[in-house]
mmCIF file as Biopython writes it, N, C-alpha, C and O atoms, coordinates in Angstrom:
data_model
#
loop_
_atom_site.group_PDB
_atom_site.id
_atom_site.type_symbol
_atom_site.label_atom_id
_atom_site.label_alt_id
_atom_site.label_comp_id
_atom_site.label_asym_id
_atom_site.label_entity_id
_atom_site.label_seq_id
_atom_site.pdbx_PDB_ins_code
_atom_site.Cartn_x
_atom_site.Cartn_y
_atom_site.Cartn_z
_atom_site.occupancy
_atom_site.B_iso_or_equiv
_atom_site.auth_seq_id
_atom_site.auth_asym_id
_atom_site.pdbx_PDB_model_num
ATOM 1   N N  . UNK A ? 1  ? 98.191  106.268 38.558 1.0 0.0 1  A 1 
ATOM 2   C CA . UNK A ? 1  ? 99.137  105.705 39.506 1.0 0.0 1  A 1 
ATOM 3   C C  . UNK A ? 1  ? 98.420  104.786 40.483 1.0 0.0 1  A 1 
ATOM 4   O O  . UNK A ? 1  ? 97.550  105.173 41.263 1.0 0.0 1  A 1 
ATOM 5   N N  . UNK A ? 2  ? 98.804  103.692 40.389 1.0 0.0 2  A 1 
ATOM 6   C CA . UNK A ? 2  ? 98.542  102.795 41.763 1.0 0.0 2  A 1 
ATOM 7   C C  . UNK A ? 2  ? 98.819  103.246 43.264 1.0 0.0 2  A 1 
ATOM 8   O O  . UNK A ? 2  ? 99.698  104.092 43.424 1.0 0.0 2  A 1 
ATOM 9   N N  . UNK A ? 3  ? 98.146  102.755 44.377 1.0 0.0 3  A 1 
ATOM 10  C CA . UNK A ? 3  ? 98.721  103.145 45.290 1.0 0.0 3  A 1 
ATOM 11  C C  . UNK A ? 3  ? 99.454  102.043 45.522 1.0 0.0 3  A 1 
ATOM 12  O O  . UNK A ? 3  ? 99.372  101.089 44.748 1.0 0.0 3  A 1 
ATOM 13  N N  . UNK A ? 4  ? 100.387 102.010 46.770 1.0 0.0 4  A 1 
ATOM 14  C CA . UNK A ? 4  ? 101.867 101.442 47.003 1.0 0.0 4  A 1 
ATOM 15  C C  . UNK A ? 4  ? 101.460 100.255 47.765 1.0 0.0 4  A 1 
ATOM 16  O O  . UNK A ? 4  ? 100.593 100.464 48.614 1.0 0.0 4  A 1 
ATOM 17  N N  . UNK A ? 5  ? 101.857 99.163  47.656 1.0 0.0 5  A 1 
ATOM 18  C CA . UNK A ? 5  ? 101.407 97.967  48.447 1.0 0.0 5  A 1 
ATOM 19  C C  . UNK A ? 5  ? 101.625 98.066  49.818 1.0 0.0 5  A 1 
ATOM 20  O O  . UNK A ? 5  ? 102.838 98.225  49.952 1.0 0.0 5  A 1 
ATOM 21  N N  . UNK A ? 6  ? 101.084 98.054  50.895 1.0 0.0 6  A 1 
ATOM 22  C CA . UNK A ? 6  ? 101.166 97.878  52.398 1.0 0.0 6  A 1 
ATOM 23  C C  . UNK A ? 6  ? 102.251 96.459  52.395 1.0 0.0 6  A 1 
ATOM 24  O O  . UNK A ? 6  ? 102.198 95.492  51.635 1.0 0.0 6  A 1 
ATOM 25  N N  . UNK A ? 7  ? 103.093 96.687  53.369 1.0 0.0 7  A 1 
ATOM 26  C CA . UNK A ? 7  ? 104.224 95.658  53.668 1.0 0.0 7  A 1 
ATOM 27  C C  . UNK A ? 7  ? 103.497 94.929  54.707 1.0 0.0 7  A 1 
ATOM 28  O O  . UNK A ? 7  ? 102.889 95.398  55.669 1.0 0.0 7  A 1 
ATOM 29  N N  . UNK A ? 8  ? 103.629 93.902  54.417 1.0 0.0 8  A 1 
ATOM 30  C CA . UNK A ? 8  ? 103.598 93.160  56.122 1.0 0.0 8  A 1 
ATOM 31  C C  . UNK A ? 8  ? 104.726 93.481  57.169 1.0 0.0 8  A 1 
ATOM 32  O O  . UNK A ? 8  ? 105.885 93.561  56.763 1.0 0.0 8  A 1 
ATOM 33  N N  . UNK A ? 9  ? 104.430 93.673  58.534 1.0 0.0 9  A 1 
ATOM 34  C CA . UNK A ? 9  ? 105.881 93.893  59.473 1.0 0.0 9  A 1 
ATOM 35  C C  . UNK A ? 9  ? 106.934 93.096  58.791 1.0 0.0 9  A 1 
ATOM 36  O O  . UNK A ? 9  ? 107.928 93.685  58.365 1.0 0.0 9  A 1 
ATOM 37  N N  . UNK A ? 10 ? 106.797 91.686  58.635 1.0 0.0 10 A 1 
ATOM 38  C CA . UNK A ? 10 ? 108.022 91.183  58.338 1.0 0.0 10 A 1 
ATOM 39  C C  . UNK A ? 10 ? 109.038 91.691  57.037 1.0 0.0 10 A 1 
ATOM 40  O O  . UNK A ? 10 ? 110.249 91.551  56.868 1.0 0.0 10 A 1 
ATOM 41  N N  . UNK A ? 11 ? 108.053 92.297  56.263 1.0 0.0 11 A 1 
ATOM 42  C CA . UNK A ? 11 ? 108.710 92.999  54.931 1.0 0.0 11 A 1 
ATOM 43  C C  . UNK A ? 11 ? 109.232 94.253  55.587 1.0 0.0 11 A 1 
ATOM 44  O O  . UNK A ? 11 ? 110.351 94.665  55.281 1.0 0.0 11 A 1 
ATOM 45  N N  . UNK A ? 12 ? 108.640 94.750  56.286 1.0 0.0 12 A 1 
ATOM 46  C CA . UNK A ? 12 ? 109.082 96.419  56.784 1.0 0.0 12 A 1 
ATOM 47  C C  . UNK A ? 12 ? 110.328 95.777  57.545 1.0 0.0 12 A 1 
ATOM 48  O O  . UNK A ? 12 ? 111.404 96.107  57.048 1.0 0.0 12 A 1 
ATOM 49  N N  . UNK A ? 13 ? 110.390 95.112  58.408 1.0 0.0 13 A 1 
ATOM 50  C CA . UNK A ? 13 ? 111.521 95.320  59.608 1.0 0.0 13 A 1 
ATOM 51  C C  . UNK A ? 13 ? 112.631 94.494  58.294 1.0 0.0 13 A 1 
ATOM 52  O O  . UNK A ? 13 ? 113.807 94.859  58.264 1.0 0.0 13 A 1 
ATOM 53  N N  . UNK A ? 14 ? 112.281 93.709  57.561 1.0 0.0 14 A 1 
ATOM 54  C CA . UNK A ? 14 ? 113.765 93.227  56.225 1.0 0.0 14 A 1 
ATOM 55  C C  . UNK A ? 14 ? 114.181 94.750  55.689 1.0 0.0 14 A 1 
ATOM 56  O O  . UNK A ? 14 ? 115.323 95.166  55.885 1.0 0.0 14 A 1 
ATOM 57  N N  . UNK A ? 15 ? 113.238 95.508  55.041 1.0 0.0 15 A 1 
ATOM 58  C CA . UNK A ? 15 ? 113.529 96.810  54.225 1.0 0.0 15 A 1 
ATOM 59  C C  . UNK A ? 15 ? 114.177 97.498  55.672 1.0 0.0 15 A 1 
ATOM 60  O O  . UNK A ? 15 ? 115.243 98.111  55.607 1.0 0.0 15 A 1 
ATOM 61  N N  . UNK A ? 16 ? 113.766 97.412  56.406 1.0 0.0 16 A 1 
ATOM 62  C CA . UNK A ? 16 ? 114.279 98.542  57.672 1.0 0.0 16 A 1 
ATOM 63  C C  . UNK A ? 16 ? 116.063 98.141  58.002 1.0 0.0 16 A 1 
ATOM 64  O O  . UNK A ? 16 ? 117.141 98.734  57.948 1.0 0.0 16 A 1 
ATOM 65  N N  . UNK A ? 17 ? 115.647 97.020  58.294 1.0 0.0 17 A 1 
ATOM 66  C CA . UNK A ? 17 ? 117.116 96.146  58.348 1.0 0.0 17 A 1 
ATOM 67  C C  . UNK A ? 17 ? 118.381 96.606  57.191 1.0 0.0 17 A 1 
ATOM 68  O O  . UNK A ? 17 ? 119.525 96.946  57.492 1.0 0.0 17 A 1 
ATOM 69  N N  . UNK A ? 18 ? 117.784 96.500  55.770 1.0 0.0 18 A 1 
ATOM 70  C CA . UNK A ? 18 ? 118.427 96.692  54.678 1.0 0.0 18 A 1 
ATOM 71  C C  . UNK A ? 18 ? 119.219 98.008  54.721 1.0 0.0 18 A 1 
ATOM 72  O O  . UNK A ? 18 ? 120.412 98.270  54.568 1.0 0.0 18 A 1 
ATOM 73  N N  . UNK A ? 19 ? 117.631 99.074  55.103 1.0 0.0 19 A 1 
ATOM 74  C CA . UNK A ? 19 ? 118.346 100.426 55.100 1.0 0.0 19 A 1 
ATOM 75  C C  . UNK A ? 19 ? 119.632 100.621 56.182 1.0 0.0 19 A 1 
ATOM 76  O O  . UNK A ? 19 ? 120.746 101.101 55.968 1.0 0.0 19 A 1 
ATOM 77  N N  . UNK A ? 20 ? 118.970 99.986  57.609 1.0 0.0 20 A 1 
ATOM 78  C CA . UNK A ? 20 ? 119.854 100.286 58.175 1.0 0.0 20 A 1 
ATOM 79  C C  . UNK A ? 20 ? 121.718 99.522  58.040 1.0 0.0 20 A 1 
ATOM 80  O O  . UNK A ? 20 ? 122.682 99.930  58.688 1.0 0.0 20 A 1 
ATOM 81  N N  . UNK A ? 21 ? 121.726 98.739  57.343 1.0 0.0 21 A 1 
ATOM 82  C CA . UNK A ? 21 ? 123.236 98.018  56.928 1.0 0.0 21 A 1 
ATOM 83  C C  . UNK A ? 21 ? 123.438 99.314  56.008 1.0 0.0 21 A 1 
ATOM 84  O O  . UNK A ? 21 ? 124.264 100.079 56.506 1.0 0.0 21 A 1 
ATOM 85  N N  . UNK A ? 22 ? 122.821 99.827  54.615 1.0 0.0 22 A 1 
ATOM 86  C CA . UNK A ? 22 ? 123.707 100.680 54.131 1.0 0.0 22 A 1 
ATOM 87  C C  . UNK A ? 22 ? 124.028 101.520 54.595 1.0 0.0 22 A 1 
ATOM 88  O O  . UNK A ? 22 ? 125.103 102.016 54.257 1.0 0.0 22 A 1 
ATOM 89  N N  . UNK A ? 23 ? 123.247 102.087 55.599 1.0 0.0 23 A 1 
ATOM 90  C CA . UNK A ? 23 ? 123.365 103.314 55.966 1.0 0.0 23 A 1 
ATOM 91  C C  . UNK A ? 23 ? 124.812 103.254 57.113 1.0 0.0 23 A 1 
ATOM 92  O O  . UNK A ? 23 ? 125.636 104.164 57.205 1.0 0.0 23 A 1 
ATOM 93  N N  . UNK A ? 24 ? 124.846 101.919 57.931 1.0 0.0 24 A 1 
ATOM 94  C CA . UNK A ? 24 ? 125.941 101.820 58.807 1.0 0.0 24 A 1 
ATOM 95  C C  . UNK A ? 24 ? 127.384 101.670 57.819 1.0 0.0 24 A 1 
ATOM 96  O O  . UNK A ? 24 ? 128.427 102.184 58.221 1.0 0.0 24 A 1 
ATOM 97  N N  . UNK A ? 25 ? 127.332 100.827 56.332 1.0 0.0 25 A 1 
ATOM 98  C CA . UNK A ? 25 ? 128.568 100.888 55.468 1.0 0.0 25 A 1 
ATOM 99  C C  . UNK A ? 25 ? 128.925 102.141 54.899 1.0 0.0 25 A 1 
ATOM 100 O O  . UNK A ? 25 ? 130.089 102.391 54.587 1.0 0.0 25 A 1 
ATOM 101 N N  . UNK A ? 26 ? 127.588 103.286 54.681 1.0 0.0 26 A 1 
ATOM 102 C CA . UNK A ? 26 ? 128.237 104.731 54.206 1.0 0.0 26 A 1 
ATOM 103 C C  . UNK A ? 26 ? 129.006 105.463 55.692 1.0 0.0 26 A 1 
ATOM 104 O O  . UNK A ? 26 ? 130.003 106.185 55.662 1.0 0.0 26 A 1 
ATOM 105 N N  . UNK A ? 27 ? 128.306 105.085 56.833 1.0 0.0 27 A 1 
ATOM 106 C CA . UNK A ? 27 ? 128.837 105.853 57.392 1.0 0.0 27 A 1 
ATOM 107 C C  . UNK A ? 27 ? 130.672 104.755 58.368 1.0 0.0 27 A 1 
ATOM 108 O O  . UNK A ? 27 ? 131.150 104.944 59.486 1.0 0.0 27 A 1 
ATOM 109 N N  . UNK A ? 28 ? 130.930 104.167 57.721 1.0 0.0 28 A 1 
ATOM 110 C CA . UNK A ? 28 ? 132.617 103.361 57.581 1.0 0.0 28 A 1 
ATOM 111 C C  . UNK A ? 28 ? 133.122 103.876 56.779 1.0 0.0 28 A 1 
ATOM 112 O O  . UNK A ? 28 ? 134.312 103.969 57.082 1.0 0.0 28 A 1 
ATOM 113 N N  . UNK A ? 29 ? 132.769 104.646 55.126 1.0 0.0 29 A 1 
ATOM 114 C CA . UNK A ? 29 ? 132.940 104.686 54.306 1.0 0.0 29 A 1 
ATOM 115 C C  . UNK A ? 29 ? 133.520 106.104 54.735 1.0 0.0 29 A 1 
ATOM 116 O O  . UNK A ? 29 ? 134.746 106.221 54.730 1.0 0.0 29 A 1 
ATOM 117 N N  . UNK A ? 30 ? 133.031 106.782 54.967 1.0 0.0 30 A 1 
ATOM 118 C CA . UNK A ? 30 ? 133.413 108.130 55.230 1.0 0.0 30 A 1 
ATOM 119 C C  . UNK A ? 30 ? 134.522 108.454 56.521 1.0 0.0 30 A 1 
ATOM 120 O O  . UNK A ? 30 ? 135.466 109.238 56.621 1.0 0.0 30 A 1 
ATOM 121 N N  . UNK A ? 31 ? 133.935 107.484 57.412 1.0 0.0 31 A 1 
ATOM 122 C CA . UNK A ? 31 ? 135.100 107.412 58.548 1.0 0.0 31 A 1 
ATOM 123 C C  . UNK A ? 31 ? 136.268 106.900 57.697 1.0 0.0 31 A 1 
ATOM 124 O O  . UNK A ? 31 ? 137.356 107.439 57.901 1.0 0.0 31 A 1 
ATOM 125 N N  . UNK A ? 32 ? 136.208 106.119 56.948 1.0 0.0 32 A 1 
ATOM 126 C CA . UNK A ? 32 ? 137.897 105.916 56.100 1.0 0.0 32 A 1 
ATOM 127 C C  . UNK A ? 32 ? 138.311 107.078 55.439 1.0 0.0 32 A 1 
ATOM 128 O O  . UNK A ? 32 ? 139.407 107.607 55.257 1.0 0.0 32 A 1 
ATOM 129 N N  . UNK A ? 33 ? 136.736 107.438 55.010 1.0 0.0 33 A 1 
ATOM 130 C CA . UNK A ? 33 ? 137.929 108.757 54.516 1.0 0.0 33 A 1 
ATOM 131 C C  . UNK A ? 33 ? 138.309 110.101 55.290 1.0 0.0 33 A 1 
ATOM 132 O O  . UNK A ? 33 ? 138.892 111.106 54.884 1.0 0.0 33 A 1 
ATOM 133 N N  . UNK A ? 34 ? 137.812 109.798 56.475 1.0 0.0 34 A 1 
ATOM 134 C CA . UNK A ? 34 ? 138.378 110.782 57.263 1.0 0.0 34 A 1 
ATOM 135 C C  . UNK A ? 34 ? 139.793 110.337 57.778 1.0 0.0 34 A 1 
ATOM 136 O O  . UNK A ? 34 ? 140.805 111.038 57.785 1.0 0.0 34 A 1 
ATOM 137 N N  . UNK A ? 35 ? 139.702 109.351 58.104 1.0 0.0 35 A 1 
ATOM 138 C CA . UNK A ? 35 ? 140.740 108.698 58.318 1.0 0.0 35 A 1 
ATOM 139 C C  . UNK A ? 35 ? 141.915 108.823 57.397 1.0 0.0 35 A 1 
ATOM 140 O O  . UNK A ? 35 ? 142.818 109.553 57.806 1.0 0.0 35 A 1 
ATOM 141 N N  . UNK A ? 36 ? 142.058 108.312 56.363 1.0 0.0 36 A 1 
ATOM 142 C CA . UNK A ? 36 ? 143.037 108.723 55.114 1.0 0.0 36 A 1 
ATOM 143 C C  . UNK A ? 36 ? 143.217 110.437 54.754 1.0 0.0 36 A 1 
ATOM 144 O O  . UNK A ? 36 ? 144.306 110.765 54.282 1.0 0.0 36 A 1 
ATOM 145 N N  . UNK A ? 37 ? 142.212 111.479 54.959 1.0 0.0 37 A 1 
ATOM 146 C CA . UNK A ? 37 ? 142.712 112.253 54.970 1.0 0.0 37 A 1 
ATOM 147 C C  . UNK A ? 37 ? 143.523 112.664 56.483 1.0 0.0 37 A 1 
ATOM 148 O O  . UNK A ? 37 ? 144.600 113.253 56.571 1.0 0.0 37 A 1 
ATOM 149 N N  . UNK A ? 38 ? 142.810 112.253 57.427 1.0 0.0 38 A 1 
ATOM 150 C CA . UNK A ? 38 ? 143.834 112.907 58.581 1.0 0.0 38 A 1 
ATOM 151 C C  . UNK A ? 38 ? 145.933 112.324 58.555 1.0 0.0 38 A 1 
ATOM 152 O O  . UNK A ? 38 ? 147.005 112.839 58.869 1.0 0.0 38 A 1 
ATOM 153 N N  . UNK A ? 39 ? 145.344 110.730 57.854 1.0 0.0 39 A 1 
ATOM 154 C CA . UNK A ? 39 ? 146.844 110.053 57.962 1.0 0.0 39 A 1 
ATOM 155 C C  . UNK A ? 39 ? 147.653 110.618 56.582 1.0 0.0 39 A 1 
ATOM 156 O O  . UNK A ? 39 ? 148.647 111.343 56.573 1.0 0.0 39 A 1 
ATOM 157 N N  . UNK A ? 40 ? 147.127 110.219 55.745 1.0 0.0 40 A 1 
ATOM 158 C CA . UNK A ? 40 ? 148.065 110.433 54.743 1.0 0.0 40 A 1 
ATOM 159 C C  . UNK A ? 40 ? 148.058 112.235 54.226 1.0 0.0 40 A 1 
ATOM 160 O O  . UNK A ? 40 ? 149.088 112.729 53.768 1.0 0.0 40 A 1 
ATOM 161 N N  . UNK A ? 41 ? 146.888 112.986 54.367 1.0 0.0 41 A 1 
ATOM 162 C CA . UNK A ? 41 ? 147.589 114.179 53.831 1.0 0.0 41 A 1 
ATOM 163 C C  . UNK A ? 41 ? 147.422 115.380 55.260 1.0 0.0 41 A 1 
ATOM 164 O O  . UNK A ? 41 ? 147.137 116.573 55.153 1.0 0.0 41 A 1 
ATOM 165 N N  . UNK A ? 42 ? 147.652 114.745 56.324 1.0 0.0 42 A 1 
ATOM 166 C CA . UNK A ? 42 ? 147.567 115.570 57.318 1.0 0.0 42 A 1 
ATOM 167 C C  . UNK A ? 42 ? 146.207 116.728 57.825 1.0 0.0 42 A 1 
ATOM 168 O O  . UNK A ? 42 ? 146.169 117.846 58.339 1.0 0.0 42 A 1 
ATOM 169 N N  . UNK A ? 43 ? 145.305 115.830 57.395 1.0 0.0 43 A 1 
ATOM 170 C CA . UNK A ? 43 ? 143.766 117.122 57.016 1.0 0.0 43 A 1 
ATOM 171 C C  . UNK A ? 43 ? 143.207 116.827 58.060 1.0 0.0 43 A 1 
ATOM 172 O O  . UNK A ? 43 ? 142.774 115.685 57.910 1.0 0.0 43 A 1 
ATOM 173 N N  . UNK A ? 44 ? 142.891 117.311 59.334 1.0 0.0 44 A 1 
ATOM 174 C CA . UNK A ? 44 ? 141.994 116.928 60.607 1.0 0.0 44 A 1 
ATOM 175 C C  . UNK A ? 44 ? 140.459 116.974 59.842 1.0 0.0 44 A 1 
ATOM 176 O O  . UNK A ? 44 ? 140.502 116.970 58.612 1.0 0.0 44 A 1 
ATOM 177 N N  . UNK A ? 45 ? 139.602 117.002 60.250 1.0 0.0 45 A 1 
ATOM 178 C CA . UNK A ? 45 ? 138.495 116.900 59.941 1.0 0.0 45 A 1 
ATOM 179 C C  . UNK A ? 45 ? 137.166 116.974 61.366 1.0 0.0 45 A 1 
ATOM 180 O O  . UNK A ? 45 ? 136.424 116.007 61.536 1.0 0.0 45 A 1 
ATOM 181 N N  . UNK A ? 46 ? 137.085 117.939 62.050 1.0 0.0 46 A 1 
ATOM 182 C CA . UNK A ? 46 ? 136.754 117.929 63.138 1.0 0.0 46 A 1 
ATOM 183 C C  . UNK A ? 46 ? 135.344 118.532 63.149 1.0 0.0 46 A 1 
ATOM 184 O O  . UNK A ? 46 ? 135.229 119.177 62.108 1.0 0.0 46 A 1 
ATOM 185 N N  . UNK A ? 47 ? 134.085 118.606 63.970 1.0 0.0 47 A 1 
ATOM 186 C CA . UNK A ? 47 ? 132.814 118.688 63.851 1.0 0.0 47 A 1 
ATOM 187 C C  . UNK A ? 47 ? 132.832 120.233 63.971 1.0 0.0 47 A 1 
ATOM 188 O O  . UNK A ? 47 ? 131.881 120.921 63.601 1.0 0.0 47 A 1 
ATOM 189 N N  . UNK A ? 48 ? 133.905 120.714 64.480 1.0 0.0 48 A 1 
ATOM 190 C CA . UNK A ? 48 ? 133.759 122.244 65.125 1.0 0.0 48 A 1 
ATOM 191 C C  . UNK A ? 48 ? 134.615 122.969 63.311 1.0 0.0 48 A 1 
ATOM 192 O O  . UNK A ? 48 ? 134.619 124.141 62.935 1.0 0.0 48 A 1 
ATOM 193 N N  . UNK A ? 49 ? 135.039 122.098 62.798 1.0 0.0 49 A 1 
ATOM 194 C CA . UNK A ? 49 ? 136.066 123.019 61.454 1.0 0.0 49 A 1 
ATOM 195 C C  . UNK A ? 49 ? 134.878 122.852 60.185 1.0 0.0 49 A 1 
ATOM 196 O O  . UNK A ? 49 ? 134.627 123.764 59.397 1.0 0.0 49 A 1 
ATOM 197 N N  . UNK A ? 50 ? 134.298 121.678 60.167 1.0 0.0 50 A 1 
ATOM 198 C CA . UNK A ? 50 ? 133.109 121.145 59.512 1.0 0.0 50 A 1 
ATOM 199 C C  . UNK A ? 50 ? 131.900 122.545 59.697 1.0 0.0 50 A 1 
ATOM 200 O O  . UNK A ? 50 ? 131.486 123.192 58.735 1.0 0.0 50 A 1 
ATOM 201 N N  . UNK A ? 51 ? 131.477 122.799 61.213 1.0 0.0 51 A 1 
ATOM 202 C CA . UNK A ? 51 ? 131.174 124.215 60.813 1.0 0.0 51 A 1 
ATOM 203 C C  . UNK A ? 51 ? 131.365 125.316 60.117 1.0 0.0 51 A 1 
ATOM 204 O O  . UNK A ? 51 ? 130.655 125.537 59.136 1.0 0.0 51 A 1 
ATOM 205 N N  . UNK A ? 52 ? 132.206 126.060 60.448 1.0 0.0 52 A 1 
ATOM 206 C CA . UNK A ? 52 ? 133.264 126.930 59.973 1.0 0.0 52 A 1 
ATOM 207 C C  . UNK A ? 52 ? 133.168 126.845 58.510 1.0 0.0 52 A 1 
ATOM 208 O O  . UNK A ? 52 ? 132.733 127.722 57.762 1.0 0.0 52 A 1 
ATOM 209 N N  . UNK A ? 53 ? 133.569 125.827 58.225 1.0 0.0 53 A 1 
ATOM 210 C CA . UNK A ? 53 ? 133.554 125.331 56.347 1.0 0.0 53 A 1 
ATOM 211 C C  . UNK A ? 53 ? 131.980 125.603 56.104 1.0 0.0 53 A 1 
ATOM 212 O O  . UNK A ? 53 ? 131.672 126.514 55.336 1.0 0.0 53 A 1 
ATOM 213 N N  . UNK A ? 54 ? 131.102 124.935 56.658 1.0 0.0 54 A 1 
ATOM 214 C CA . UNK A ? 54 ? 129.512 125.230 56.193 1.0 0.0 54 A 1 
ATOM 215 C C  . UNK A ? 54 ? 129.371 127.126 56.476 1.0 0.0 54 A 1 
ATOM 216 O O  . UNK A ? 54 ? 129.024 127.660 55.422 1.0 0.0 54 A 1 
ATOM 217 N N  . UNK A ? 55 ? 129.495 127.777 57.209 1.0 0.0 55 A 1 
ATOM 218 C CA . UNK A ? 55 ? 129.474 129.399 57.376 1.0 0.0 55 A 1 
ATOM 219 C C  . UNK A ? 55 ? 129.954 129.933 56.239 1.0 0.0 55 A 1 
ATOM 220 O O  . UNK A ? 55 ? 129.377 130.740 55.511 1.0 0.0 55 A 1 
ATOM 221 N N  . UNK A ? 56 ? 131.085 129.436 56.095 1.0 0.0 56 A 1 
ATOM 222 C CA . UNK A ? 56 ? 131.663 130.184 54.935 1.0 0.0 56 A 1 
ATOM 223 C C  . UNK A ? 56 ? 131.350 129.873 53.544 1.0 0.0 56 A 1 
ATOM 224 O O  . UNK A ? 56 ? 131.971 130.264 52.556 1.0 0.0 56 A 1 
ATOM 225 N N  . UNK A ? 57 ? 130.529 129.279 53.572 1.0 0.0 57 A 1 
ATOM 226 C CA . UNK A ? 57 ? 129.568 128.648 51.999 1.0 0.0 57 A 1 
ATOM 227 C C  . UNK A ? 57 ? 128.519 129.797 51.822 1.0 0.0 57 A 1 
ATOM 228 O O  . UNK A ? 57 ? 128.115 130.196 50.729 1.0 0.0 57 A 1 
ATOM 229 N N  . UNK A ? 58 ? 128.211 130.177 52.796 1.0 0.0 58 A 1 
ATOM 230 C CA . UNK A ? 58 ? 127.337 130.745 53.026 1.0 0.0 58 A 1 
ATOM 231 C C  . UNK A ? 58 ? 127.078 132.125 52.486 1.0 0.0 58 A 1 
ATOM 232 O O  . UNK A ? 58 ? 126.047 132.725 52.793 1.0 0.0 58 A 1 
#
């Protein structure tokens, strides 16, 4: 195995940049679908029920 090429800053802050756009479109992506579930099938989706649901996986 090779080791991994060192970026120049300007390559890091483009890749950094990059990550950070997908990462801001997954997190729209999910707000829609919180959104569509709260509108169309009446499903709240709240940080405190999101618990609750993770406990009981458990």
């Amino acid at each position: 195995m090779s080791k991994p090429k060192q970026l120049t800053p300007e390559q890091k802050i483009k890749a950094l940049e990059q990550e950070l756009a997908d990462t801001k479109l997954k997190a729209q992506f999910f707000e829609a679908i919180v959104d569509v579930l709260d509108k169309d099938f009446g499903v709240r989706i709240t940080k405190k029920q999101r618990s609750k649901l993770l406990n009981k996986k458990r």
